[in-house]
PDBQT receptor file of N, H, CA, C and O in Angstrom, charges set to zero:
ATOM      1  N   UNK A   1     -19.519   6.462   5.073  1.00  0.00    +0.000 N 
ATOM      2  CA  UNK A   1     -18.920   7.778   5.199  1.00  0.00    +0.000 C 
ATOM      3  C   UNK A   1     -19.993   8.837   5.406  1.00  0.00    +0.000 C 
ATOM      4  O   UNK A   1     -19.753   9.655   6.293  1.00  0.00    +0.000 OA
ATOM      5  N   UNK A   2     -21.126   8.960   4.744  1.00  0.00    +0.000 N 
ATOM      6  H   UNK A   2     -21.322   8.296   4.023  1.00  0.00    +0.000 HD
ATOM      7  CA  UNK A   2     -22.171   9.908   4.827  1.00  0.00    +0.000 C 
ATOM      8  C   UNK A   2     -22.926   9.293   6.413  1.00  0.00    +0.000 C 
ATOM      9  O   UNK A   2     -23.418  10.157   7.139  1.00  0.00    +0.000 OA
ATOM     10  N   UNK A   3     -22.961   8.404   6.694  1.00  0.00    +0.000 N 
ATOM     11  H   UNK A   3     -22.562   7.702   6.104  1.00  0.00    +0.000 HD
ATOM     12  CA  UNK A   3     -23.654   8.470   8.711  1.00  0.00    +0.000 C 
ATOM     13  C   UNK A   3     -22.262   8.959   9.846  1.00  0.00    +0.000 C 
ATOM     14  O   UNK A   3     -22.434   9.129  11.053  1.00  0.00    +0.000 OA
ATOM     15  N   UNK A   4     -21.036   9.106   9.199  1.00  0.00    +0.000 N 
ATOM     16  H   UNK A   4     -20.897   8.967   8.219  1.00  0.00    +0.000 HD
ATOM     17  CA  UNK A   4     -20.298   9.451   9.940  1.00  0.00    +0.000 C 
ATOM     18  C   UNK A   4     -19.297  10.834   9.547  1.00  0.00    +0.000 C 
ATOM     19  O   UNK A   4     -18.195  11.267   9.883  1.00  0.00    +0.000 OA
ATOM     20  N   UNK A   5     -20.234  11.158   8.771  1.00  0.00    +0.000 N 
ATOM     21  H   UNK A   5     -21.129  10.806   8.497  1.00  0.00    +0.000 HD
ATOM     22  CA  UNK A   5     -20.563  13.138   8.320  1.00  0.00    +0.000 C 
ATOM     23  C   UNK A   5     -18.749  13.470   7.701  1.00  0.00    +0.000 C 
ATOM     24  O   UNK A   5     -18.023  14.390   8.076  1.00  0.00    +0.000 OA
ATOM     25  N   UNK A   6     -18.378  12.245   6.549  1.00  0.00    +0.000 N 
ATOM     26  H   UNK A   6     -18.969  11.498   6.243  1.00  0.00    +0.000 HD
ATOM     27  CA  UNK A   6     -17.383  12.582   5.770  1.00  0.00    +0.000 C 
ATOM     28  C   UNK A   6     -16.408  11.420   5.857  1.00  0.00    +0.000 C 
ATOM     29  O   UNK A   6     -16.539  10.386   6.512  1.00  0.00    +0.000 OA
ATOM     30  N   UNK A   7     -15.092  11.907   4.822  1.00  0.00    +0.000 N 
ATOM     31  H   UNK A   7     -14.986  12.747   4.290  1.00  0.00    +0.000 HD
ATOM     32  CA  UNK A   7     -13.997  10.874   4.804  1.00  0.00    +0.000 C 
ATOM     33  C   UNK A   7     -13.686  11.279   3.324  1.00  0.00    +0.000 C 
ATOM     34  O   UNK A   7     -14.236  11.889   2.408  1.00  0.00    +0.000 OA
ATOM     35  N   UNK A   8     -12.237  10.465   3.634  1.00  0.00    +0.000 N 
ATOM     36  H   UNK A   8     -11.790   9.970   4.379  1.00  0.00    +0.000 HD
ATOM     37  CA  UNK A   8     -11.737  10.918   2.153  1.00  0.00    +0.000 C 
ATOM     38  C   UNK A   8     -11.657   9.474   1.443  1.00  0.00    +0.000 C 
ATOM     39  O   UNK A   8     -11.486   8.466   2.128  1.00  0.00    +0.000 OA
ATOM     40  N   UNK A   9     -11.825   9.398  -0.359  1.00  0.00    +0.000 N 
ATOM     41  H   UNK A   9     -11.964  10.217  -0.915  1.00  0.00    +0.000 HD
ATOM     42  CA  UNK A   9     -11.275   8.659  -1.353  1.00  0.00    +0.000 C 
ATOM     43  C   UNK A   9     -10.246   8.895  -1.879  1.00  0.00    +0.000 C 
ATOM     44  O   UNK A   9      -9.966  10.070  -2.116  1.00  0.00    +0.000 OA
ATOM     45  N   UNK A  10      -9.587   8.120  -2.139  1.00  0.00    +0.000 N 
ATOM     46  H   UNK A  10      -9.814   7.166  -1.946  1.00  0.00    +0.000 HD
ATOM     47  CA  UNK A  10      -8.230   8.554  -3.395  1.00  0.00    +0.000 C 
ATOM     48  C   UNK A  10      -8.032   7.153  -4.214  1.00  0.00    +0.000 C 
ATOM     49  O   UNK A  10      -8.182   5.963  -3.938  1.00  0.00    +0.000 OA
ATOM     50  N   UNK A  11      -7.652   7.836  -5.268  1.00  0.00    +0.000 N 
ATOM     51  H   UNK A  11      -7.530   8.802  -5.493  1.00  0.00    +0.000 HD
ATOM     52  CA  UNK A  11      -8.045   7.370  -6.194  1.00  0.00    +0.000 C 
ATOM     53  C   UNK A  11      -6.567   7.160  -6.916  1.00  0.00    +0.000 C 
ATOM     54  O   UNK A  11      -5.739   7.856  -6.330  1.00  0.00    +0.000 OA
ATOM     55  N   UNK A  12      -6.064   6.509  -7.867  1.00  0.00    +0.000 N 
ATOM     56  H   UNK A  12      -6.737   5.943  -8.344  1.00  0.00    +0.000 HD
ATOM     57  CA  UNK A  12      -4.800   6.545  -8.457  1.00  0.00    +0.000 C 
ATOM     58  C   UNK A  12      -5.045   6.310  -9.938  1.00  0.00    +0.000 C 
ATOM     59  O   UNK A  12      -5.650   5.382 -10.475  1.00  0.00    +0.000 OA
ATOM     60  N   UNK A  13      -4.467   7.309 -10.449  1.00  0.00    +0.000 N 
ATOM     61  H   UNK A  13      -3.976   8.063 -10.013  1.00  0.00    +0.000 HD
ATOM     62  CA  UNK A  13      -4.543   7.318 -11.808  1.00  0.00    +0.000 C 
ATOM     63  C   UNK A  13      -3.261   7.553 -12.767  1.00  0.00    +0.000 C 
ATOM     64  O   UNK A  13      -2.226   6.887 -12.729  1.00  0.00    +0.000 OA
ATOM     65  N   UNK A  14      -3.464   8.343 -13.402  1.00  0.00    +0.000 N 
ATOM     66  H   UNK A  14      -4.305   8.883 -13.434  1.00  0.00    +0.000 HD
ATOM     67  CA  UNK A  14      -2.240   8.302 -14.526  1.00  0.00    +0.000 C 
ATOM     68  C   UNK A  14      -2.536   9.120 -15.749  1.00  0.00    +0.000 C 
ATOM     69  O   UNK A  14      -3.560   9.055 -16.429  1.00  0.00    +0.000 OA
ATOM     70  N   UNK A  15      -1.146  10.162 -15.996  1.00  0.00    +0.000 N 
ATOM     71  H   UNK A  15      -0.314  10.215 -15.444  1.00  0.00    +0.000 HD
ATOM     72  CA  UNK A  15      -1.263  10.929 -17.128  1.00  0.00    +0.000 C 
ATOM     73  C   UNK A  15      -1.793  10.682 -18.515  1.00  0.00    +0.000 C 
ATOM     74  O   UNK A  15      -2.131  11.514 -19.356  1.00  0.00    +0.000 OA
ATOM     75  N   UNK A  16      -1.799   9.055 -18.597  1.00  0.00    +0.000 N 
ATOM     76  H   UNK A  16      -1.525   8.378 -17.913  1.00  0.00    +0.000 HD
ATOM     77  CA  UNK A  16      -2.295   8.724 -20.173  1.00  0.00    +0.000 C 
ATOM     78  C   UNK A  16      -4.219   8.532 -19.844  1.00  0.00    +0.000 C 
ATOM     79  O   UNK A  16      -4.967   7.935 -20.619  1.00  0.00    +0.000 OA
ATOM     80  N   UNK A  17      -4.598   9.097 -18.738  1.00  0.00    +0.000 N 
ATOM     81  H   UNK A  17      -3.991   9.582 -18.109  1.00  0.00    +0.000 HD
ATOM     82  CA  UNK A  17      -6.108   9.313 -18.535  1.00  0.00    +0.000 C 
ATOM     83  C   UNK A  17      -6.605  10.845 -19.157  1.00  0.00    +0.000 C 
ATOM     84  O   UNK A  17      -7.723  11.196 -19.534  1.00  0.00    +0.000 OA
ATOM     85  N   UNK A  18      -5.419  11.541 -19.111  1.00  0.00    +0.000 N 
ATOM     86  H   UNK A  18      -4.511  11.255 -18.805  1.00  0.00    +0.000 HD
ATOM     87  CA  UNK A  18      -5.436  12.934 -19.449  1.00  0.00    +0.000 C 
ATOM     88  C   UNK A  18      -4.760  13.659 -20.502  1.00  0.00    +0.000 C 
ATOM     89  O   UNK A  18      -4.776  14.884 -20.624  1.00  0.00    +0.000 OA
ATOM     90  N   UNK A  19      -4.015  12.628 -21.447  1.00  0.00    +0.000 N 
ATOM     91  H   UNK A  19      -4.002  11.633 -21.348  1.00  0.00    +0.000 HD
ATOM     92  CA  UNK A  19      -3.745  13.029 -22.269  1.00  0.00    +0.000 C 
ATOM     93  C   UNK A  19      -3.592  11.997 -23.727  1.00  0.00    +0.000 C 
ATOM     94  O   UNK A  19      -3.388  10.785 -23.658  1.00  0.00    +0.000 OA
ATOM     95  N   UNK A  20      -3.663  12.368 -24.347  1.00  0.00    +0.000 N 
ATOM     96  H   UNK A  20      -3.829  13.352 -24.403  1.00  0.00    +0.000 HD
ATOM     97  CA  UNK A  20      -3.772  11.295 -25.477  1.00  0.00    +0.000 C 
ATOM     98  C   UNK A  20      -2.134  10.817 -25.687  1.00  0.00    +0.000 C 
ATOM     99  O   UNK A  20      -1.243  11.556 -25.269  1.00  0.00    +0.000 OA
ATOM    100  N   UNK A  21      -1.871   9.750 -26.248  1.00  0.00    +0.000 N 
ATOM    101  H   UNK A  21      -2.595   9.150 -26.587  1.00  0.00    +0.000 HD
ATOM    102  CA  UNK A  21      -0.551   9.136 -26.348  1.00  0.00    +0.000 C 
ATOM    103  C   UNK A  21      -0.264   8.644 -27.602  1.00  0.00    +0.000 C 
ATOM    104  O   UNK A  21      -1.240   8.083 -28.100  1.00  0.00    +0.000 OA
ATOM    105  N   UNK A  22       0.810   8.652 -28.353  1.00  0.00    +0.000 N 
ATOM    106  H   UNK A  22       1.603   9.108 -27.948  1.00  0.00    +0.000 HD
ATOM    107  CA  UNK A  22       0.833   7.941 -29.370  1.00  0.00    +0.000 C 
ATOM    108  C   UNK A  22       1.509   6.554 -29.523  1.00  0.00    +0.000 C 
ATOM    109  O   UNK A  22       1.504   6.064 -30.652  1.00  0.00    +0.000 OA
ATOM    110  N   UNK A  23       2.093   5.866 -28.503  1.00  0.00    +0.000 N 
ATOM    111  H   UNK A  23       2.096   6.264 -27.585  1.00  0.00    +0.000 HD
ATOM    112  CA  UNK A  23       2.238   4.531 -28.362  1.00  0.00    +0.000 C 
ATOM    113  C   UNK A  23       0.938   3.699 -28.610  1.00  0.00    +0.000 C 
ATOM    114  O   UNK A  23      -0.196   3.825 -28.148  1.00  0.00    +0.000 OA
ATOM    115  N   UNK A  24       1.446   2.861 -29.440  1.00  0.00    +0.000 N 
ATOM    116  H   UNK A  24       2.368   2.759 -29.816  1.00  0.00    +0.000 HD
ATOM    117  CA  UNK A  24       0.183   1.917 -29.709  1.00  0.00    +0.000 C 
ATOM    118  C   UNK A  24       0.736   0.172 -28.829  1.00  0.00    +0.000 C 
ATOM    119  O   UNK A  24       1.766  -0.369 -29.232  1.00  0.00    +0.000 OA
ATOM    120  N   UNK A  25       0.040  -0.374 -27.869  1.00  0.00    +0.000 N 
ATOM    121  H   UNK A  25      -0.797   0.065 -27.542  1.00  0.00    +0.000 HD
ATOM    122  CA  UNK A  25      -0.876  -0.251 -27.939  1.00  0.00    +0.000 C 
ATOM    123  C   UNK A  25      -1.788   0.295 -26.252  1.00  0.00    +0.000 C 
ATOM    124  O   UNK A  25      -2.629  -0.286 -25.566  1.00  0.00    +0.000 OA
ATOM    125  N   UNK A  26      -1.400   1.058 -26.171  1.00  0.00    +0.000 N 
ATOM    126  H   UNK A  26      -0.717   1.530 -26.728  1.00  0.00    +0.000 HD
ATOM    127  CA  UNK A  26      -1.760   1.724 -24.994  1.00  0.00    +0.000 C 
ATOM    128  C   UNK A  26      -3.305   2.303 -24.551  1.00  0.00    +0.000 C 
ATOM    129  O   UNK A  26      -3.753   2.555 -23.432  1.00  0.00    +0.000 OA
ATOM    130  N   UNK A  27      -3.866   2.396 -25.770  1.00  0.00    +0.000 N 
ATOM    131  H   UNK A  27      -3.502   2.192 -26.678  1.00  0.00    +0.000 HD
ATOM    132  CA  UNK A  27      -5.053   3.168 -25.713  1.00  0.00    +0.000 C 
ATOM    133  C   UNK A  27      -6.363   1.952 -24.557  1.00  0.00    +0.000 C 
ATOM    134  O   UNK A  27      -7.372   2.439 -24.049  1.00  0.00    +0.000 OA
ATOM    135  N   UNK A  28      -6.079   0.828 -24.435  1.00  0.00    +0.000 N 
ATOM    136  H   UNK A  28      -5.258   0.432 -24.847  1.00  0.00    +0.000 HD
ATOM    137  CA  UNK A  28      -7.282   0.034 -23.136  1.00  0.00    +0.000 C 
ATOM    138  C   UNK A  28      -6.513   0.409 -21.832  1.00  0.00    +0.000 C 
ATOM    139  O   UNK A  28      -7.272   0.213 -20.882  1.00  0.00    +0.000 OA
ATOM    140  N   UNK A  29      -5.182   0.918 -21.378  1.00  0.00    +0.000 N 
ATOM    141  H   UNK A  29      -4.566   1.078 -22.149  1.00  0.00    +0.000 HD
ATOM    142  CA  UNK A  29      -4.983   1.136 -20.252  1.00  0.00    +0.000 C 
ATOM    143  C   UNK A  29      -5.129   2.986 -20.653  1.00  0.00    +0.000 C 
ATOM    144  O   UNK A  29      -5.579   3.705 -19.761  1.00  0.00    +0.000 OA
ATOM    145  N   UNK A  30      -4.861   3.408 -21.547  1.00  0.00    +0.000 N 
ATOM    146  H   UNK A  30      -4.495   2.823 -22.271  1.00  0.00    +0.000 HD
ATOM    147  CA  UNK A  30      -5.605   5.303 -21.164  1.00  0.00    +0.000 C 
ATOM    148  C   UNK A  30      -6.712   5.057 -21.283  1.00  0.00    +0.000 C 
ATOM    149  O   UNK A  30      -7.225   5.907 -20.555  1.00  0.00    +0.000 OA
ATOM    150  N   UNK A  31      -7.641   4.383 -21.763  1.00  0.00    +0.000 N 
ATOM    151  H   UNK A  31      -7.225   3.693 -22.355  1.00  0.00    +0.000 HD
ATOM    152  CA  UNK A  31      -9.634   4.481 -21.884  1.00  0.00    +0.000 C 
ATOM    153  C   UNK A  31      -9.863   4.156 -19.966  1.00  0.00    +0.000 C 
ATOM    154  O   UNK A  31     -10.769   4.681 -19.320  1.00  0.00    +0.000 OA
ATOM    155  N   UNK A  32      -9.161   3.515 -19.566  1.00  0.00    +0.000 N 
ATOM    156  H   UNK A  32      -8.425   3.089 -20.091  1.00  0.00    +0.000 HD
ATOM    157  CA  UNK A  32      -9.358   2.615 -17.835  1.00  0.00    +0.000 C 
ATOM    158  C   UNK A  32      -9.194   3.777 -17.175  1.00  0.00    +0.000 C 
ATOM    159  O   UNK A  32     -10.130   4.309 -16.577  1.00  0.00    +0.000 OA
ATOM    160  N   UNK A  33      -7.976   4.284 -17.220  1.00  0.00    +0.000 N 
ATOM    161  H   UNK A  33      -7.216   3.852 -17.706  1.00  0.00    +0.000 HD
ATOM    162  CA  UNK A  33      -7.438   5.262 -16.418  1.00  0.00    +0.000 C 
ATOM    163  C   UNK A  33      -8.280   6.489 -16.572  1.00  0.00    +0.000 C 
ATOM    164  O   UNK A  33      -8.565   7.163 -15.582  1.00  0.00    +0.000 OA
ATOM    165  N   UNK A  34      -8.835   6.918 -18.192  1.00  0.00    +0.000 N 
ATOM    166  H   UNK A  34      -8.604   6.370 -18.996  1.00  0.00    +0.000 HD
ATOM    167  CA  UNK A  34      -9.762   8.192 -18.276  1.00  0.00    +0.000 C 
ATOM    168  C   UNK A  34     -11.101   7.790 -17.775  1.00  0.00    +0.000 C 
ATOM    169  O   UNK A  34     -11.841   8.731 -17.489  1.00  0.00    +0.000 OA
ATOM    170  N   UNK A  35     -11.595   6.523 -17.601  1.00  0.00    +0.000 N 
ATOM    171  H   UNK A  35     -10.994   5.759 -17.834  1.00  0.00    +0.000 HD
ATOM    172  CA  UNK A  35     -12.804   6.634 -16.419  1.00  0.00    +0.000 C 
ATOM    173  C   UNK A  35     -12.265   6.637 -15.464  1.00  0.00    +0.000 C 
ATOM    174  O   UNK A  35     -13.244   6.404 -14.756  1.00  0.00    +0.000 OA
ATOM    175  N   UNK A  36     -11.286   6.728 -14.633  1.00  0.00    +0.000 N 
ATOM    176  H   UNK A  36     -10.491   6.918 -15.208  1.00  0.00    +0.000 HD
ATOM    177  CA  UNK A  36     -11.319   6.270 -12.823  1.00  0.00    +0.000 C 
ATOM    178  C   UNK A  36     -10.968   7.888 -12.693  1.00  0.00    +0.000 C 
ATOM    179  O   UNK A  36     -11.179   8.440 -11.613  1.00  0.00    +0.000 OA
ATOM    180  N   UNK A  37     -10.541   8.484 -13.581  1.00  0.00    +0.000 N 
ATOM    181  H   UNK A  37     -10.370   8.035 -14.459  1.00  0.00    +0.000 HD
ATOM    182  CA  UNK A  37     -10.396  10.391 -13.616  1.00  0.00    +0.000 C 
ATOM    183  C   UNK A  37     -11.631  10.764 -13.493  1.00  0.00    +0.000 C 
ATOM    184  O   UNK A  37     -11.851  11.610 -12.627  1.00  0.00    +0.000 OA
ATOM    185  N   UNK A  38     -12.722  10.281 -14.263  1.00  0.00    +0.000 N 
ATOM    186  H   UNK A  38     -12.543   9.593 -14.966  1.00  0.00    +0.000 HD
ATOM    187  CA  UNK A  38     -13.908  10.972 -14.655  1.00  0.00    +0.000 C 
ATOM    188  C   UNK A  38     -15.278  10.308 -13.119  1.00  0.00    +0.000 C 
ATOM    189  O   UNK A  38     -16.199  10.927 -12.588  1.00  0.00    +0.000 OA
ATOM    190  N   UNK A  39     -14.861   9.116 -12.930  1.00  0.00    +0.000 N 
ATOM    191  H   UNK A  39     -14.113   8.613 -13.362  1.00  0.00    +0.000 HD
ATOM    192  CA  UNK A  39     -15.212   8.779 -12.076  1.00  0.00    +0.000 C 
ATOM    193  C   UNK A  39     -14.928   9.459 -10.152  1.00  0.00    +0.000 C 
ATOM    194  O   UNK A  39     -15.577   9.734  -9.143  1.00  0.00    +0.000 OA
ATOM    195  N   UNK A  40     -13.409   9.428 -10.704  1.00  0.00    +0.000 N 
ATOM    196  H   UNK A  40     -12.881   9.204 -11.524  1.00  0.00    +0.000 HD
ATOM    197  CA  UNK A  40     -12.963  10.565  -9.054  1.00  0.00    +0.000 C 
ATOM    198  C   UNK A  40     -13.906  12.015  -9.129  1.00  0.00    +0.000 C 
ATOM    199  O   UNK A  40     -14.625  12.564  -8.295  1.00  0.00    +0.000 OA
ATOM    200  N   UNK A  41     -13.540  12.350 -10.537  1.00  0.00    +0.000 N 
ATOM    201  H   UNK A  41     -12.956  11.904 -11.215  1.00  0.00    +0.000 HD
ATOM    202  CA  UNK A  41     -14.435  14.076 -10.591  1.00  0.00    +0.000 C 
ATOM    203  C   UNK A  41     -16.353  13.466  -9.870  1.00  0.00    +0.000 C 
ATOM    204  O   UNK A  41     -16.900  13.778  -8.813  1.00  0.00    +0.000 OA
ATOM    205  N   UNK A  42     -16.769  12.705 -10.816  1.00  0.00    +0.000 N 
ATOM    206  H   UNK A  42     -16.325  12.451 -11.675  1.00  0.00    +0.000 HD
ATOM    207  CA  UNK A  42     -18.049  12.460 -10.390  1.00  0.00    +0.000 C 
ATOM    208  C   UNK A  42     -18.287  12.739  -8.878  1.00  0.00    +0.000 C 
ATOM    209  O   UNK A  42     -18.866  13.737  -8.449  1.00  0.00    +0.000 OA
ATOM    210  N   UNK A  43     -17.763  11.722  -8.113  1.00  0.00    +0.000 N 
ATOM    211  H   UNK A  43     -17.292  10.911  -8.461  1.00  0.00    +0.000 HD
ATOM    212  CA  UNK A  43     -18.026  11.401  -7.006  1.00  0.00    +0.000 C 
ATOM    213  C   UNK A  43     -17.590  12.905  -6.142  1.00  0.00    +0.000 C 
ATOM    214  O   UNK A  43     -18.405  13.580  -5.514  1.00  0.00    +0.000 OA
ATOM    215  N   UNK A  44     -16.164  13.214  -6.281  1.00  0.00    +0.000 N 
ATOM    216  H   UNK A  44     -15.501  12.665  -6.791  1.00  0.00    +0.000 HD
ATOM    217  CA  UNK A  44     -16.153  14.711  -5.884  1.00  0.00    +0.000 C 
ATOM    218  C   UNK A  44     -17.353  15.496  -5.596  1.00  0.00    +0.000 C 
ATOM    219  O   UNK A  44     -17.782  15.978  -4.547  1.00  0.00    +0.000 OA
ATOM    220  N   UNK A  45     -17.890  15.500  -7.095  1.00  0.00    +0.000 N 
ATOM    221  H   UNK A  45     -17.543  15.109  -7.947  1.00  0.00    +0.000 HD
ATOM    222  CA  UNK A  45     -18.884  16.611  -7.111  1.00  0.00    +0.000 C 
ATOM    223  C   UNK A  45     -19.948  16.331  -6.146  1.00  0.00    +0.000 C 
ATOM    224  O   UNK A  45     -20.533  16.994  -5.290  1.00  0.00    +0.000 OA
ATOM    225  N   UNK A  46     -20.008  15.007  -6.613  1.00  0.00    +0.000 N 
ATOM    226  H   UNK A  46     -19.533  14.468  -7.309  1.00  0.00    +0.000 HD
ATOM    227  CA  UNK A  46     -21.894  13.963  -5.812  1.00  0.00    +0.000 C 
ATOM    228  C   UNK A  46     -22.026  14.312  -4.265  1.00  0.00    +0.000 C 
ATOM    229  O   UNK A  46     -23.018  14.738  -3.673  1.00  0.00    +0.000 OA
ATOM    230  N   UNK A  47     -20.569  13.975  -3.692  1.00  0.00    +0.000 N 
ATOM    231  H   UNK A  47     -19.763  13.630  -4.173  1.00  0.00    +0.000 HD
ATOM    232  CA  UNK A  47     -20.438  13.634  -2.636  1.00  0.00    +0.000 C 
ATOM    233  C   UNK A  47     -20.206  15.235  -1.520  1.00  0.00    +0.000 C 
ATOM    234  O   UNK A  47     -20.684  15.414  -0.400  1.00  0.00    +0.000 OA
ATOM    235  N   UNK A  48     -19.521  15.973  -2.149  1.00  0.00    +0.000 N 
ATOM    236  H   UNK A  48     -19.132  15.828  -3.059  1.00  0.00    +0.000 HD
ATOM    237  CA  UNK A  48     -19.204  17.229  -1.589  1.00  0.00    +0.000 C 
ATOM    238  C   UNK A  48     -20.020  17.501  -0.502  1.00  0.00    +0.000 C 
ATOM    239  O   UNK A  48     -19.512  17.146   0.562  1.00  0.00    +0.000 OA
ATOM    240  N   UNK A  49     -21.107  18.008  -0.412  1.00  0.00    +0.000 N 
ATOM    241  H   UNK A  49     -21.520  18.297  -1.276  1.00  0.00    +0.000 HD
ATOM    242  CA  UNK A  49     -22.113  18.150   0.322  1.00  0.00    +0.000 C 
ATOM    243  C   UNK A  49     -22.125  17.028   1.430  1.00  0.00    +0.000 C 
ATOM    244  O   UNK A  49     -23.143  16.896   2.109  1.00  0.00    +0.000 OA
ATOM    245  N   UNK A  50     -21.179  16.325   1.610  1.00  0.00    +0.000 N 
ATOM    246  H   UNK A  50     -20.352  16.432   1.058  1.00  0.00    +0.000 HD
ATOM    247  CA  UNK A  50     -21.723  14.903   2.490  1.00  0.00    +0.000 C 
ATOM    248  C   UNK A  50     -20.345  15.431   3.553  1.00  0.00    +0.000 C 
ATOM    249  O   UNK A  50     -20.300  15.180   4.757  1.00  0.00    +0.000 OA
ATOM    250  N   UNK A  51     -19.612  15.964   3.024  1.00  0.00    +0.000 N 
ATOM    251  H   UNK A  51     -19.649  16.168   2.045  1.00  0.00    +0.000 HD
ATOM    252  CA  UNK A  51     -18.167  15.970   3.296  1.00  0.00    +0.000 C 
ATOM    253  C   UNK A  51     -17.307  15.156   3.324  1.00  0.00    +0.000 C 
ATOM    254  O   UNK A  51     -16.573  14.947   4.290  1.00  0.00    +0.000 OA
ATOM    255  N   UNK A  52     -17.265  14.221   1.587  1.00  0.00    +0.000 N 
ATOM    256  H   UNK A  52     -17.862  14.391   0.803  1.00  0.00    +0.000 HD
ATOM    257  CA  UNK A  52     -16.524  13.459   1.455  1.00  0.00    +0.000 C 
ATOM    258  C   UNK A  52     -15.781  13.975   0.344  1.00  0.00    +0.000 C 
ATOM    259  O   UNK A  52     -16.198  14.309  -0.765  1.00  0.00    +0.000 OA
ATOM    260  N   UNK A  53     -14.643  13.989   0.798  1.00  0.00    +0.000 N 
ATOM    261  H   UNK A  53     -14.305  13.718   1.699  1.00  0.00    +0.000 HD
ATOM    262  CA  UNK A  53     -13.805  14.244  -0.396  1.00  0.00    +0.000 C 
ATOM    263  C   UNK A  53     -13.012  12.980  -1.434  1.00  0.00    +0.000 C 
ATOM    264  O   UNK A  53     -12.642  11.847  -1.129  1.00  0.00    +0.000 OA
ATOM    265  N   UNK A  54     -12.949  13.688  -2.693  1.00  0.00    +0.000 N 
ATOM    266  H   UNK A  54     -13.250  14.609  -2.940  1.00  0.00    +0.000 HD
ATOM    267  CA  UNK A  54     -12.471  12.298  -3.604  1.00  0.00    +0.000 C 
ATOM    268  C   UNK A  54     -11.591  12.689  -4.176  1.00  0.00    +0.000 C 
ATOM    269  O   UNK A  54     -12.261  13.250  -5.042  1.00  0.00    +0.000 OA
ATOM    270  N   UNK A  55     -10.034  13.004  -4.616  1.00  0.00    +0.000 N 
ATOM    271  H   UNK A  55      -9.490  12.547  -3.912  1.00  0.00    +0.000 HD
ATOM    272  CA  UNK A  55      -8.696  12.886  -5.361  1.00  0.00    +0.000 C 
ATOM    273  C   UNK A  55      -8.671  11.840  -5.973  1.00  0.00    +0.000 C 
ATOM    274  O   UNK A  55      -9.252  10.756  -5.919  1.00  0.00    +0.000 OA
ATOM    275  N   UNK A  56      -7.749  12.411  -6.701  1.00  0.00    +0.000 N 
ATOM    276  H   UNK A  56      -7.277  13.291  -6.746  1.00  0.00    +0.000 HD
ATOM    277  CA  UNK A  56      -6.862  11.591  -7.675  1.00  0.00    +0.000 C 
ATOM    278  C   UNK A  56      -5.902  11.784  -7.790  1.00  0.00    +0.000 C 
ATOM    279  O   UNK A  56      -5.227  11.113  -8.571  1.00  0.00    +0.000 OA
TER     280      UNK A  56
């Protein structure tokens, strides 16, 4: 994507990445989902400058 000056990622995630839940036992699929959130932001940021964009 960066030798051909951009492109987009997307990414699929899910509200229990962003919010805490009280179903037990849910918390190894919200810990998964709150990295591939934190991971889309990363790359967003990294990549911007390349003109790649990253969603979620």
């Amino acid at each position: 994507m960066q030798r051909q000056g951009g492109g987009s990622i997307v990414s699929i995630g899910s509200v229990l990445g962003l919010k805490a839940a009280l179903a037990f036992p849910v918390h190894p699929y919200a810990v998964a989902k709150a990295g591939v959130a934190m991971l889309t932001k990363t790359i967003a940021v990294h990549y911007a400058k390349d003109g790649i964009r990253c969603n979620g």
